[in-house]
Residue frames as qw, qx, qy, qz and C-alpha x, y, z in Angstrom:
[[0.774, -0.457, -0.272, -0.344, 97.62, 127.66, 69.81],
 [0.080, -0.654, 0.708, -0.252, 99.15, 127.07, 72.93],
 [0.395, 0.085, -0.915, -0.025, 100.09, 123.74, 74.30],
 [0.084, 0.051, 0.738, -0.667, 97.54, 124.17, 77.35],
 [0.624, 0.359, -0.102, -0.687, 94.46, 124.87, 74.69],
 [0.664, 0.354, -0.494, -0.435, 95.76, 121.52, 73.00],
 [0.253, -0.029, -0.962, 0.093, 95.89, 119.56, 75.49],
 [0.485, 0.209, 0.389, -0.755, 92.26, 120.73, 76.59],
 [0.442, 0.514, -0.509, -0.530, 91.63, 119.80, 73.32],
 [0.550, 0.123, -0.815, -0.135, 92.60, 116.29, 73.19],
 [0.119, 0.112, 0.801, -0.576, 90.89, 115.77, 77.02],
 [0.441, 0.234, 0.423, -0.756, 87.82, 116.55, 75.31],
 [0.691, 0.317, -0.349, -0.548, 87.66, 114.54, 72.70],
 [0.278, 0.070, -0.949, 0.129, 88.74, 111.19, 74.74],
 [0.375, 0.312, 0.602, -0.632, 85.29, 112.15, 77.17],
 [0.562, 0.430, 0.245, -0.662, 83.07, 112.63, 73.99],
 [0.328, 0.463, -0.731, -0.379, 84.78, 110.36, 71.10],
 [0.958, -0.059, 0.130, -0.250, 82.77, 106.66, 71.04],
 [0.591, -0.497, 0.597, 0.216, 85.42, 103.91, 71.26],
 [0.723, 0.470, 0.499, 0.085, 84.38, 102.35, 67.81],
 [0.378, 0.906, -0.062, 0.179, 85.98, 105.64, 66.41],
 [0.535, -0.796, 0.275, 0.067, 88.77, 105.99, 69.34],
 [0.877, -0.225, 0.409, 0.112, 90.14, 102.80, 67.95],
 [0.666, 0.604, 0.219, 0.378, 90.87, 104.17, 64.61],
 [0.056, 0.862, -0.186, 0.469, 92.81, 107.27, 66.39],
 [0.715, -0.328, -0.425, 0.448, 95.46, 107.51, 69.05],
 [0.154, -0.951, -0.083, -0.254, 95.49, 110.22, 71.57],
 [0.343, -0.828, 0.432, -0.101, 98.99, 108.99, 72.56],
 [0.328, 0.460, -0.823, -0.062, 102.00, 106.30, 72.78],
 [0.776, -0.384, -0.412, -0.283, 100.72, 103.36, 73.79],
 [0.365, -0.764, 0.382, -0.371, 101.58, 102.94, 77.60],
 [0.448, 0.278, -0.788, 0.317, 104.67, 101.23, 79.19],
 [0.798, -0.549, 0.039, -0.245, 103.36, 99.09, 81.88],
 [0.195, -0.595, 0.651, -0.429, 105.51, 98.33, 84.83],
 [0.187, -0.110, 0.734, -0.644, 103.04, 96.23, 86.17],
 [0.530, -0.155, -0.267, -0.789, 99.73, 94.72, 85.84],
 [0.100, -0.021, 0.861, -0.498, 98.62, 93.02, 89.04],
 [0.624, -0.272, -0.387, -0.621, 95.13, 91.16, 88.81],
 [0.054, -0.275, 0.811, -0.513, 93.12, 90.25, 92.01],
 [0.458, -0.274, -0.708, -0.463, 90.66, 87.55, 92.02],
 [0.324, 0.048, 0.606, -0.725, 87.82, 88.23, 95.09],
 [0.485, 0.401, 0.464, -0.623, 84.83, 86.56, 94.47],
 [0.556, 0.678, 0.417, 0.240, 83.23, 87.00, 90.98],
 [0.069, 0.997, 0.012, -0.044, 85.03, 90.22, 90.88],
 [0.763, 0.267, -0.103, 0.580, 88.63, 91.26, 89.82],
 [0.294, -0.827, 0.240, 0.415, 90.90, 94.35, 91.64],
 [0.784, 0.125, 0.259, 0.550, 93.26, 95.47, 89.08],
 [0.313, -0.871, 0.110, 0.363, 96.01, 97.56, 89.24],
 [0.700, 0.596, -0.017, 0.392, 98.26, 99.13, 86.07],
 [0.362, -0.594, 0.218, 0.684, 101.88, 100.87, 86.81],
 [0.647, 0.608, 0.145, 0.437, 102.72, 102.85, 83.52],
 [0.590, -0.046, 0.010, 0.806, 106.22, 104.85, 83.38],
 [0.009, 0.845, 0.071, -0.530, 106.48, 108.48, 83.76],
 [0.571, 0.110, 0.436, 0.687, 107.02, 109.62, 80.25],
 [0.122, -0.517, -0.099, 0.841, 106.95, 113.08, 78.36],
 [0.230, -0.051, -0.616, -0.752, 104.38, 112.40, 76.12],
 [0.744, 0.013, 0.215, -0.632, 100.82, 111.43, 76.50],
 [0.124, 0.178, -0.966, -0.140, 100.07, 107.76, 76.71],
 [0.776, -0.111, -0.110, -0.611, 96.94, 105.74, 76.20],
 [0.034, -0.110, 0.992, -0.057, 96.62, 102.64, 78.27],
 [0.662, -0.092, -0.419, -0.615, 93.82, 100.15, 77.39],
 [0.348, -0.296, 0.695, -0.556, 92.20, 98.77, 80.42],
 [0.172, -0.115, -0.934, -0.290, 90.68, 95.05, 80.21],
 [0.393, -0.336, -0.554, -0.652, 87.22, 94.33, 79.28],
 [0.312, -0.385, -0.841, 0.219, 84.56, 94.17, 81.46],
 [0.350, -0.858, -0.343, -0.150, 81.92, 96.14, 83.86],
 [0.479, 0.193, -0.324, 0.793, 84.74, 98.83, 85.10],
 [0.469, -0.809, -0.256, -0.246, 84.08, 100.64, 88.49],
 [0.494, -0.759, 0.145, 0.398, 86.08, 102.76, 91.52],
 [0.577, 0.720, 0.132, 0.361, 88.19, 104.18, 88.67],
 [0.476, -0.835, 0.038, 0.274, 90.94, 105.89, 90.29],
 [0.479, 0.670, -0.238, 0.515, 94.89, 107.75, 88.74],
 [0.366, -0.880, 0.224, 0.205, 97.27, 108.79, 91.33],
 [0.466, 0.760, -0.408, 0.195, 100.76, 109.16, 90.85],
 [0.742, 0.194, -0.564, 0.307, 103.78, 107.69, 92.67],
 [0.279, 0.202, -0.676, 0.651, 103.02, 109.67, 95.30],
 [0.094, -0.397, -0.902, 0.145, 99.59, 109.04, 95.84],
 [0.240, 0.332, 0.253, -0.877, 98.44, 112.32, 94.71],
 [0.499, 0.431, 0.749, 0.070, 95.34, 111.74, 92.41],
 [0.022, 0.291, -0.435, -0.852, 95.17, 113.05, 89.29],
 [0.541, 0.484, 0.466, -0.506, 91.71, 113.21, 86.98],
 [0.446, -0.104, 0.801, 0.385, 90.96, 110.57, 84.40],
 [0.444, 0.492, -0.237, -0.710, 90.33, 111.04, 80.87],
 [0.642, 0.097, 0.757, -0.073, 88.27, 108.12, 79.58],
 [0.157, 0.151, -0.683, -0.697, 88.48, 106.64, 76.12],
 [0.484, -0.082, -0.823, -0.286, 85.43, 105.59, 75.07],
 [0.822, -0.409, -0.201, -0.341, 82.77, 103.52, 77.64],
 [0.681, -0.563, 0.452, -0.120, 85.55, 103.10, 80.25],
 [0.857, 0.444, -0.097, 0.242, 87.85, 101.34, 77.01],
 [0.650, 0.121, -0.146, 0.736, 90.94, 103.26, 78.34],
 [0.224, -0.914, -0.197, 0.275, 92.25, 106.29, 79.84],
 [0.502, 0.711, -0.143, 0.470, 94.63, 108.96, 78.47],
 [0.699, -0.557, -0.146, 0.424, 97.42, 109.32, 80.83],
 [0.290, 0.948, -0.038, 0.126, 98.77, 113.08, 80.42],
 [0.575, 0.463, -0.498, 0.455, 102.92, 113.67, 80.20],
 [0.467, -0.825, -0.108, -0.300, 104.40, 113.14, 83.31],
 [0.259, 0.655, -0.667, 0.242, 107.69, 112.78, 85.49],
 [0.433, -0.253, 0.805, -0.317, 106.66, 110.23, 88.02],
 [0.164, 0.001, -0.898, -0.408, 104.97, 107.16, 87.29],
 [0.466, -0.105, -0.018, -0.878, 101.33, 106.48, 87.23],
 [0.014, -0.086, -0.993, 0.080, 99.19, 103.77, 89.12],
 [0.571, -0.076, -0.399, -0.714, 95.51, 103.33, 87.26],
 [0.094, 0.108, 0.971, -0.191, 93.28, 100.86, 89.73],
 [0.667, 0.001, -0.067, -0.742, 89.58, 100.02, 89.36],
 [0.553, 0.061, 0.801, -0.220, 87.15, 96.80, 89.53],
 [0.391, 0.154, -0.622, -0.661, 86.01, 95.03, 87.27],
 [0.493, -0.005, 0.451, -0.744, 82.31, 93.32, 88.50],
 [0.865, 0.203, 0.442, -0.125, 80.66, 89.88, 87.91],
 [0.579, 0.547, -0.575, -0.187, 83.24, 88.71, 85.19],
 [0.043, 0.222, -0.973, 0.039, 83.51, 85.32, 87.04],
 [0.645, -0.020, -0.413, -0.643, 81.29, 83.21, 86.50],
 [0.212, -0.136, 0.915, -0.316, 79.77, 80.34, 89.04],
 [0.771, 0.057, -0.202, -0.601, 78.51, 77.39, 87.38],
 [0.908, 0.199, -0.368, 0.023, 78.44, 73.80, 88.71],
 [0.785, -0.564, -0.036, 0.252, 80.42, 74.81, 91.47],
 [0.662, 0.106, 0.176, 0.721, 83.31, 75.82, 89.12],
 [0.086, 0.887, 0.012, -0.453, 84.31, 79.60, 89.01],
 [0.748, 0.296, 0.248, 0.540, 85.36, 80.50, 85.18],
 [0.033, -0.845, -0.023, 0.532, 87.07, 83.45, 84.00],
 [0.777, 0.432, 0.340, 0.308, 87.78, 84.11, 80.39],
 [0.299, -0.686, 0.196, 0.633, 90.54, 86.47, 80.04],
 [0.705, 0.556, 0.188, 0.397, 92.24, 88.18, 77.50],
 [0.001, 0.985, -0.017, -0.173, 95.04, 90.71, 77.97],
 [0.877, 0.211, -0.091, 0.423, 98.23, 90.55, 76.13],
 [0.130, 0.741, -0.446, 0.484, 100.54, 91.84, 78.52],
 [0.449, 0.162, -0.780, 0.404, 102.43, 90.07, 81.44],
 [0.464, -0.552, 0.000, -0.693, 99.94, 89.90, 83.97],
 [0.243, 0.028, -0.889, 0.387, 100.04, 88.65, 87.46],
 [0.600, -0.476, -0.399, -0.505, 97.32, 87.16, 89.09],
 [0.196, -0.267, 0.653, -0.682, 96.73, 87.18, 93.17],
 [0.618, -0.242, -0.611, -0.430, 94.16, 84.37, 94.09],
 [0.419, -0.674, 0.241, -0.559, 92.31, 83.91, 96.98],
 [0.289, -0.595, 0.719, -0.211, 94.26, 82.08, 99.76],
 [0.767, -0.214, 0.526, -0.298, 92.64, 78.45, 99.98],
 [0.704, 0.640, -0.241, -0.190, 93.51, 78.08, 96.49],
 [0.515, -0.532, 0.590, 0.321, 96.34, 75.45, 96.14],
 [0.380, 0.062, 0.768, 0.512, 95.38, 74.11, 92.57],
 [0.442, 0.608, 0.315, -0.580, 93.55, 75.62, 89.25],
 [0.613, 0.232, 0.632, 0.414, 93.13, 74.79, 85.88],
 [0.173, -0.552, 0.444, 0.684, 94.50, 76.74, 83.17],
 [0.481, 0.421, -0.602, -0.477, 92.78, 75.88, 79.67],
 [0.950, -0.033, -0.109, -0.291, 91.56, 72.90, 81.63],
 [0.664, 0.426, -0.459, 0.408, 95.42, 72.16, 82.36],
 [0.718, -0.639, -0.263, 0.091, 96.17, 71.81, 85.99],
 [0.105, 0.756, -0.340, 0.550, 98.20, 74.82, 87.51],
 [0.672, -0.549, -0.453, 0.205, 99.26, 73.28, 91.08],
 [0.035, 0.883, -0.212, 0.417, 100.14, 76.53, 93.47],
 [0.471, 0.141, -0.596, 0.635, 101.68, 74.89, 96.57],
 [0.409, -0.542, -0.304, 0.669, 102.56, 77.76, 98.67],
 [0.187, 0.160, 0.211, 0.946, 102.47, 80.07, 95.90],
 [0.234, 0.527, 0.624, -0.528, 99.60, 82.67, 95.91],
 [0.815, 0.565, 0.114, -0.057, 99.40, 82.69, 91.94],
 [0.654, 0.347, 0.498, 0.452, 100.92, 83.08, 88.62],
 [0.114, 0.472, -0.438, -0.757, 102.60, 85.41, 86.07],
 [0.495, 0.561, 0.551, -0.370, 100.94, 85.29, 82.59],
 [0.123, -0.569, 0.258, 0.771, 102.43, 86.19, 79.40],
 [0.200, 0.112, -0.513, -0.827, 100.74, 87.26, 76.57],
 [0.268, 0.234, 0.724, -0.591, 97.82, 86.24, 78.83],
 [0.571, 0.105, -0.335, -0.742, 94.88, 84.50, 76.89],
 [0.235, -0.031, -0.956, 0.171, 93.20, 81.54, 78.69],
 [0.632, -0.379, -0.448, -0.506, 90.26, 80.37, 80.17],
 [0.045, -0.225, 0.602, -0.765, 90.83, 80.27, 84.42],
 [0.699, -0.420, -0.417, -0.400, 88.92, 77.78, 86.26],
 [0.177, 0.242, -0.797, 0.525, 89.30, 76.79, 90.20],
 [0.590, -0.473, -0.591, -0.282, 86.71, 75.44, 92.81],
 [0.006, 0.443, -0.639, 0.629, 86.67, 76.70, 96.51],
 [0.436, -0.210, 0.757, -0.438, 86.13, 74.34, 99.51],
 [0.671, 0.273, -0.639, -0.259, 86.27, 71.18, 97.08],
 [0.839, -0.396, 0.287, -0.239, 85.35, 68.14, 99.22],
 [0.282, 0.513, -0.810, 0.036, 87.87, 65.69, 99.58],
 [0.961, -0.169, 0.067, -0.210, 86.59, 61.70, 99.84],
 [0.242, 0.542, -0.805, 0.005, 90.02, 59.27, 100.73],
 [0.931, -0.031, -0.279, -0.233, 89.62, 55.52, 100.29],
 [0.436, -0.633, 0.639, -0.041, 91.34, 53.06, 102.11],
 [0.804, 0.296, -0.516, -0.022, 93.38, 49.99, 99.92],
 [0.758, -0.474, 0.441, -0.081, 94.12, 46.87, 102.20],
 [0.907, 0.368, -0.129, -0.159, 97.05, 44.57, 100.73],
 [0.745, 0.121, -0.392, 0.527, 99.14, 42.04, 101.57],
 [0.721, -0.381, -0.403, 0.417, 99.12, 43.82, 104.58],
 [0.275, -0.023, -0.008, 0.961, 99.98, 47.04, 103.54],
 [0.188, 0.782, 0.501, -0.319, 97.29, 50.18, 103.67],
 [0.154, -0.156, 0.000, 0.976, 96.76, 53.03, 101.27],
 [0.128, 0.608, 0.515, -0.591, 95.23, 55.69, 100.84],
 [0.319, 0.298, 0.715, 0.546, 93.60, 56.84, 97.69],
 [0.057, -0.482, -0.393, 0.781, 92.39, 60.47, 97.73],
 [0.202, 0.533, 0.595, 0.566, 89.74, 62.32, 95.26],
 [0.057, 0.494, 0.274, -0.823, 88.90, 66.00, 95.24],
 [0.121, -0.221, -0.678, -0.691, 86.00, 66.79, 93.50],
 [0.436, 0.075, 0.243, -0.863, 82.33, 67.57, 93.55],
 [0.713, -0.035, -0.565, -0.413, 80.97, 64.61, 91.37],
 [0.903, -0.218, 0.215, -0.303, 79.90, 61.37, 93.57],
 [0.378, 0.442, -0.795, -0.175, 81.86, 58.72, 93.41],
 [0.983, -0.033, 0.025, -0.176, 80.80, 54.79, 93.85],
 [0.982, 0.038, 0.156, 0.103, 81.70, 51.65, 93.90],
 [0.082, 0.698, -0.711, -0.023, 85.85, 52.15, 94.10],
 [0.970, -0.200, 0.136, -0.028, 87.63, 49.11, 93.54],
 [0.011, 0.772, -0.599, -0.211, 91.19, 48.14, 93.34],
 [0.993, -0.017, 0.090, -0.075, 92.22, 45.32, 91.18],
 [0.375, -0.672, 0.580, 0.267, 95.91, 44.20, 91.64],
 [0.603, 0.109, 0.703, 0.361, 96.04, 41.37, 88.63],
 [0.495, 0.617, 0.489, 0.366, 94.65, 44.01, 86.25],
 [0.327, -0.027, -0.076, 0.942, 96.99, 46.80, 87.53],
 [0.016, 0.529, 0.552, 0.644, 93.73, 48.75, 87.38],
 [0.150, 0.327, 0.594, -0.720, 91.57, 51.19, 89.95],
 [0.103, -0.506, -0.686, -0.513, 88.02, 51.72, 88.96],
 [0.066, 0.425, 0.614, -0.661, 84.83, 53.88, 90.23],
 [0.160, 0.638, 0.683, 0.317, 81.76, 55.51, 89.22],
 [0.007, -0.055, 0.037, 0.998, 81.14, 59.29, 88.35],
 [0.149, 0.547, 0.822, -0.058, 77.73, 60.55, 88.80],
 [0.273, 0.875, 0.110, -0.385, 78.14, 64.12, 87.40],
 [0.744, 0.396, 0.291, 0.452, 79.25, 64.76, 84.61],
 [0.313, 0.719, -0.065, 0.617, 81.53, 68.16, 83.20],
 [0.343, -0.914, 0.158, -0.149, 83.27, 68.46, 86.62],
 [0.418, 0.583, -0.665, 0.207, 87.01, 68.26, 87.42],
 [0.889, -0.445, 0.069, 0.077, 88.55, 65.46, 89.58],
 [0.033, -0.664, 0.679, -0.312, 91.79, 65.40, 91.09],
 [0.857, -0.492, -0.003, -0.154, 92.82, 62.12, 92.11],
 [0.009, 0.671, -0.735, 0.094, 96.20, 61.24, 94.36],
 [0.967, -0.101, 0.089, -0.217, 97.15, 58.10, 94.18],
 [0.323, -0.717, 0.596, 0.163, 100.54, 56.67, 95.79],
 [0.297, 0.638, -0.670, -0.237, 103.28, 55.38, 93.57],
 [0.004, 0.359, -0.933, -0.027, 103.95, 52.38, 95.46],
 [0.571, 0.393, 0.686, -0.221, 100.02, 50.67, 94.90],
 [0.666, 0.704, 0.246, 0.025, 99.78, 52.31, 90.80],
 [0.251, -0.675, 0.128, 0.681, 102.45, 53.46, 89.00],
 [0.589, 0.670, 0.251, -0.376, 102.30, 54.61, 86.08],
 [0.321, -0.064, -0.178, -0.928, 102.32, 55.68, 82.84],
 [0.447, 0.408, 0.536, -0.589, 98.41, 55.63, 83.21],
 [0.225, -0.200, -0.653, -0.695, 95.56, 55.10, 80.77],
 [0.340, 0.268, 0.448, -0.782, 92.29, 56.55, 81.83],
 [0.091, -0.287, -0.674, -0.675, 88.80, 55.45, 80.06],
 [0.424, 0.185, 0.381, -0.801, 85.47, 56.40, 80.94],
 [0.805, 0.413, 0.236, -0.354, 82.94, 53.37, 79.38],
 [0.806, 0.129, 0.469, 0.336, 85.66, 51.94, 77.74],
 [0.474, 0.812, 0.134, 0.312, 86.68, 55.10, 75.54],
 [0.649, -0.135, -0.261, 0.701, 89.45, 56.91, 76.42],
 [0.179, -0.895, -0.397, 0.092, 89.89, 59.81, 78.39],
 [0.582, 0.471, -0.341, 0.569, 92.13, 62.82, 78.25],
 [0.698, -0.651, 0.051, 0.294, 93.75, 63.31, 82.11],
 [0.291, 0.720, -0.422, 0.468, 97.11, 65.08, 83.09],
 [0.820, -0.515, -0.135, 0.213, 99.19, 63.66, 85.48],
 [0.303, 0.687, -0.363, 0.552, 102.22, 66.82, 85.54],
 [0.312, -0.655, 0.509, -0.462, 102.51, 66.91, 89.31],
 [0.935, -0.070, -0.291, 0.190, 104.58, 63.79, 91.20],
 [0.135, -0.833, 0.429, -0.322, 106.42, 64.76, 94.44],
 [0.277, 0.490, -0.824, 0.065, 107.98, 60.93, 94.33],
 [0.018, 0.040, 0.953, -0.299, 105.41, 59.00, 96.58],
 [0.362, 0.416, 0.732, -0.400, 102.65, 60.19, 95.12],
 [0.270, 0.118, 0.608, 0.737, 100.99, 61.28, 91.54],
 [0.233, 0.357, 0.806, -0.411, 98.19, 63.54, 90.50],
 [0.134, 0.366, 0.827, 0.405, 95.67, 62.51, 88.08],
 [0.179, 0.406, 0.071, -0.894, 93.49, 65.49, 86.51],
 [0.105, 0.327, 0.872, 0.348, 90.23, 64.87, 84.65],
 [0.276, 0.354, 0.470, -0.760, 87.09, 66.20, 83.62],
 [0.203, 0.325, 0.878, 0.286, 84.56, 63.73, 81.74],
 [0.215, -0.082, -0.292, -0.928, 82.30, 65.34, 79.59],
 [0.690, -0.314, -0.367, -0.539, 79.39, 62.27, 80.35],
 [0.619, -0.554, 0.405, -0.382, 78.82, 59.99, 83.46],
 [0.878, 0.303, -0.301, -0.216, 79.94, 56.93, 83.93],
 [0.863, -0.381, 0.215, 0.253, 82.77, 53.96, 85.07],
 [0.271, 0.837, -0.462, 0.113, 86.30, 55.07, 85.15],
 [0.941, -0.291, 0.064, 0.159, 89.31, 53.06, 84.98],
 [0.193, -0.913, 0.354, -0.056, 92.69, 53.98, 85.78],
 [0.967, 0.193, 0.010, 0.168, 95.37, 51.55, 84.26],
 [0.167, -0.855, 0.469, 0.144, 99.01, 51.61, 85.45],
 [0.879, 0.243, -0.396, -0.106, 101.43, 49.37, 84.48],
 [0.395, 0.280, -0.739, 0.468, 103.23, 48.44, 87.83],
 [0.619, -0.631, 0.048, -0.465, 101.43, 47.72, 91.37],
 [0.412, -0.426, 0.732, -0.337, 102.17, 46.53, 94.78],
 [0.600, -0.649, 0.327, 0.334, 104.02, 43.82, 95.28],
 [0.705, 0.403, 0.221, 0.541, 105.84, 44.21, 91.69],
 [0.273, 0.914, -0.190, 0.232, 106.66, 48.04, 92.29],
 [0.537, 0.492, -0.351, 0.588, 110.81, 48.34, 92.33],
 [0.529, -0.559, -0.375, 0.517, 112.40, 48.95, 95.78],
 [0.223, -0.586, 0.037, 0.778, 113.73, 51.98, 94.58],
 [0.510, 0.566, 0.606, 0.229, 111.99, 53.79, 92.28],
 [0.397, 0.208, 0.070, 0.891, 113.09, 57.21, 90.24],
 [0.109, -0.507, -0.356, 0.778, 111.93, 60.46, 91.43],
 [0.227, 0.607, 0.639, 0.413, 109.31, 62.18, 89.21],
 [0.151, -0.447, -0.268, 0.840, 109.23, 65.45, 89.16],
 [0.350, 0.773, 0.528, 0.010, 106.02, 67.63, 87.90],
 [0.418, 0.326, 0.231, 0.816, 105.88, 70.03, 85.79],
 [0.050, -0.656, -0.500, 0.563, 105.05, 73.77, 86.90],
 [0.119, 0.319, -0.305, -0.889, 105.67, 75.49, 83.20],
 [0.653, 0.442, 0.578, -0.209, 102.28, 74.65, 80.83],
 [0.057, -0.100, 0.212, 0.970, 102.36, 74.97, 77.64],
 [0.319, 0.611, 0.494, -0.529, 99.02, 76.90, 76.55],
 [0.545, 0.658, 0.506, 0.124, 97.23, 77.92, 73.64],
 [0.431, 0.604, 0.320, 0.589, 98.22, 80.37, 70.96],
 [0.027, -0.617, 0.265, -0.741, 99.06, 84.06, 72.45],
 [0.599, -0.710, 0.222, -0.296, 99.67, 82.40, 76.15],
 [0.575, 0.577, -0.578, 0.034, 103.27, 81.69, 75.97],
 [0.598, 0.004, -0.765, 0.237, 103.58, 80.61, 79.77],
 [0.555, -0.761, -0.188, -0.277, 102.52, 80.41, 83.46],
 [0.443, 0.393, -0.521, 0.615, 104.72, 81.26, 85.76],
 [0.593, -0.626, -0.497, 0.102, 104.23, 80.57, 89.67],
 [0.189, 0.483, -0.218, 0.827, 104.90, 83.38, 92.22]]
């Protein structure tokens, strides 16, 4: 048999082979990725594999979802014609000398509830994610990812749960004392009430009228510092306070029920130190089982 009959051969049985069987058979080595660039638009994802030029056949497996605009070319943008595994489960990439760049979409896989967009990933390979400009923070496993300037994250062994909120309102209080002002800043969608700041019980307070949404609040060093304890109704809460760029801290939350929140440091104005140490957040997380870190970019 020649080798042009047998690879016909295996092209037609990746078009007519259900994945459920596929999975029990390879039609090749699995594929060396270069690359795997993910772009969040919308509810929708853009996502783009590199796999090496290699002189075998390789099968790359393409992540779940509603896959659409398929597309193969090679390194020099000629296009070449894909051989699907399965319901759009993967594609057989035949031997070649250049390398090969596999895009396509992947359609409603974010979800918008509550204001919050989720995505539930899974791919275990290094994946970078591209997010859409206004983005400066998102939450990781509920863990707060702060981007800066970056415009995302690297991924490895990429399992996690991807939440973020665009055009989040921002409400900033003013604290009067002893002359001094600050300023006391909350991003979020819940309501908030009745803020108050008590200095003798080191303590801010306020009411939450929604419940399962994230707050963000900043709140300078030299009126709370911390460490912090957070309750909601007297119960404690869990909060993340990684990010501190030395004059300010911020405080990540997201109560499951409504209710009065208090915010307990153990130093305020006029007891905080003339000179106090520099704090410096963290930008590595760690994350759950098979998501070893996040890496900004």
């Amino acid at each position: 048999m020649s080798s042009k009959i047998f690879i016909f051969i295996i092209i037609s049985l990746t078009l007519v082979i259900p994945y459920g069987y596929a999975q029990e058979f390879t039609f090749g080595d699995k594929a060396n990725q270069k690359l795997v660039l993910v772009e969040v638009n919308g509810g929708d994802l853009h996502v783009k594999h590199i796999v090496s030029s290699s002189h075998l056949p390789q099968q790359l497996d393409l992540i779940d979802g509603t896959v659409e605009n398929l597309i193969i070319t090679d390194e020099d943008g000629e296009e070449q014609l894909p051989s699907i595994i399965g319901e759009n489960d993967g594609v057989l990439i035949l031997p070649t000398d250049k390398d090969s760049i596999i895009e396509y979409d992947l359609k409603d896989i974010i979800l918008l509830k509550d204001n919050i967009w989720t995505l539930d990933f899974r791919y275990l390979e290094t994946t970078n994610f591209i997010l859409p400009e206004k983005l400066n923070m998102v939450f990781v496993n509920e863990r707060p990812v702060y981007l800066e300037e970056k415009k995302g994250f690297t991924c490895h062994g990429c399992q996690m749960i991807l939440e973020y909120m665009l055009d989040q309102p921002t409400n900033i209080v003013n604290v009067n004392w002893e002359e001094k002002e600050f300023f006391v800043e909350f991003k979020t969608f819940a309501e908030i009430e009745n803020f108050e700041f008590n200095q003798p019980t080191k303590e801010i307070t306020f009411d939450m009228n929604n419940n399962n949404q994230f707050v963000t609040t900043v709140i300078p060093l030299e009126l709370l510092w911390g460490p912090y304890a957070i309750f909601l109704n007297d119960e404690k809460v869990v909060f993340y306070d990684y990010f501190n760029n030395g004059t300010h801290v911020w405080i990540d939350m997201k109560p499951d029920t409504i209710g009065k929140i208090s915010i307990i440091g153990t130093t305020v104005v006029p007891e905080f130190p003339i000179i106090a140490p520099l704090a410096i957040g963290f930008l590595i997380i760690m994350m759950v089982p098979l998501m070893k870190r996040i890496n900004l970019h």
